[in-house]
Residue, then its C-alpha position, 0 to 999 in steps of 0.5 A: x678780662x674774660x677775653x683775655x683769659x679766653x685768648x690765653x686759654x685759646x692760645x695755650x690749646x693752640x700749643x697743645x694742639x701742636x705739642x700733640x702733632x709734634x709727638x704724634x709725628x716723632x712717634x711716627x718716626x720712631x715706629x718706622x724706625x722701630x720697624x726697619x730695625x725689626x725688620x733687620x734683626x728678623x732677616x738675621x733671625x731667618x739667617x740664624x735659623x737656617x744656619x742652625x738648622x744646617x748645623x743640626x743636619x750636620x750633627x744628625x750626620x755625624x752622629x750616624x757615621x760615629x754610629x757606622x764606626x761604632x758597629x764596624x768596631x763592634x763586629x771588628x771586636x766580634x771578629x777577633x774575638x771568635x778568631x782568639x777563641x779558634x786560635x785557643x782551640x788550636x792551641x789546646x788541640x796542639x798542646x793536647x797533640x804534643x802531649x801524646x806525641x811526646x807519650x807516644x815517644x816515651x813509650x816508643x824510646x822505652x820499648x826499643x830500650x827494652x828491646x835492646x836490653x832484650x837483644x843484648x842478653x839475648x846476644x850476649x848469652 
């Protein structure tokens, strides 16, 4: 009886030997294929990447025209701005010239009908 339990127990080390070579090179297997995928999705990383990096260049590049548009619009701003101040300027320069252009007229309209009242009497006497 001991040789045949020592047969059985032979037997079934046997299959567990082999049940070990058999996970063993299954194992193998999936650590290529594990690693063949790896190694895809690692080159698409590296694509991804520079495409992001392209992206953020691009962003980067825009912002600073937005930037340029920004301060041309601001020293457009400042532009008209000083360009409404002298236009006011003027303006109350003209309204001030009207003004005593227009008392300049009066007194002149008053002083010939003054003078007309003058000479009339004086005509007329």
């Amino acid at each position: 009886m001991n040789t045949w339990l020592l047969g059985l127990v032979a037997l079934a080390f046997v299959a567990l030997v082999i049940a070990v070579i058999y996970l063993i090179f299954s194992l193998h297997k999936a650590i290529i294929l594990a690693d063949k995928s790896l190694l895809a999705t690692l080159e698409e990383m590296n694509l991804t990447l520079k495409s992001v990096r392209n992206v953020a260049d691009n962003v980067s590049a825009i912002t600073n025209d937005v930037r340029e548009v920004s301060d041309s619009v601001r020293a457009l701003g400042d532009g008209v701005k000083r360009v409404s101040d002298n236009v006011k300027r003027i303006t109350d320069d003209l309204e001030g010239m009207t003004a005593s252009a227009s008392g300049r007229i009066s007194g002149i309209k008053a002083g010939i009908a003054v003078a007309a009242s003058v000479l009339k009497k004086g005509l007329w006497k």
